[in-house]
C-alpha positions as CSV (number, residue, x, y, z in Angstrom):
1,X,98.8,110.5,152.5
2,X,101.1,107.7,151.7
3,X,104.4,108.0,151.7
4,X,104.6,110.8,153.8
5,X,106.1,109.2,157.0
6,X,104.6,107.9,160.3
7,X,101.0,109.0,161.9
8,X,97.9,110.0,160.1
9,X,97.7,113.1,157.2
10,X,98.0,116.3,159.1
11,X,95.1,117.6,156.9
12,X,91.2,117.4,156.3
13,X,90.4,117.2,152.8
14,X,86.5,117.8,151.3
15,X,86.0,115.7,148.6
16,X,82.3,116.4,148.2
17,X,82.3,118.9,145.1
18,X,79.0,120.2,146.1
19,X,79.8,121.3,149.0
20,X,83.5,123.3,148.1
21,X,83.9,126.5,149.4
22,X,86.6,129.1,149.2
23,X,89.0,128.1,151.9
24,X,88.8,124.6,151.7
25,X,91.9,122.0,151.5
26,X,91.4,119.6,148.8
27,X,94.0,116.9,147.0
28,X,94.2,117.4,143.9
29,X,95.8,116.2,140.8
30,X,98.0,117.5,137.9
31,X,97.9,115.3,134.7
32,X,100.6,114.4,132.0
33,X,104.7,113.8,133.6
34,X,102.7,114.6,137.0
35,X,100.0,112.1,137.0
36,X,99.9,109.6,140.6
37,X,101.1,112.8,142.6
38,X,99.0,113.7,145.2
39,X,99.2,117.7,145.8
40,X,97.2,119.8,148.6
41,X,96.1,123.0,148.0
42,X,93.6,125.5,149.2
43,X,89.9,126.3,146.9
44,X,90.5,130.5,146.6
45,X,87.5,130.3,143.4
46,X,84.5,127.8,143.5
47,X,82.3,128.2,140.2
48,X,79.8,126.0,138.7
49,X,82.1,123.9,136.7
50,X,85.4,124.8,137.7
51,X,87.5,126.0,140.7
52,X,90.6,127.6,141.4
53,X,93.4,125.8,143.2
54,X,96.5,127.2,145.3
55,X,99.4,125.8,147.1
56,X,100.3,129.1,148.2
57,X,96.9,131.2,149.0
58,X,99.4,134.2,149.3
59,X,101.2,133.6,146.0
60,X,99.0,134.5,143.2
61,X,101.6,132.6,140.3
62,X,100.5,129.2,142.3
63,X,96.5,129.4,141.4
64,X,95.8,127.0,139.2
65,X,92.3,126.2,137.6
66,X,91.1,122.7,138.1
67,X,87.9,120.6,137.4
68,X,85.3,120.6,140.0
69,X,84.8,116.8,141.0
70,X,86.5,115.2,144.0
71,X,89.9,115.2,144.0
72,X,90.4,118.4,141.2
73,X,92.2,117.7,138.2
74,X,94.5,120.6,136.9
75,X,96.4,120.6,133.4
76,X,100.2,120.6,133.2
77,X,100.2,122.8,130.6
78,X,98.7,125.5,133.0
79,X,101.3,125.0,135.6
80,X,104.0,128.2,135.8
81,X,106.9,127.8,134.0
């Protein structure tokens, strides 16, 4: 990712939607204040039009529900307070 000092991302993203599965690292994206920020985060739901998103698999208050396309799209409202 850019920005994030020297040497290549230390991680392997799957930006093929149709092929997310639960335990894959996507980017994803938070709209709003947060929009241009790249986050990474772990696919612990995959549904048909919609998956859930963690930055912490083990912390439950991080899950966030995001669109299902390449790089997810969650809603700042839905982030904790």
């Amino acid at each position: 990712m850019q920005g994030m000092g020297e040497g290549s991302c230390p991680f392997t993203f799957n930006t093929e939607p149709a092929s997310f599965a639960v335990g894959d690292i996507v980017s994803y994206r938070v709209d709003g204040s947060l929009d241009g920020f790249p986050f990474a985060g772990t696919l612990m739901e995959v549904h048909d039009d919609y998956v859930i998103v963690a930055s912490d698999p083990e912390d439950k208050s991080t899950w966030l529900r995001a669109t299902r396309e390449s790089r997810p799209k969650v809603r700042e409202a839905d982030l904790p307070a």
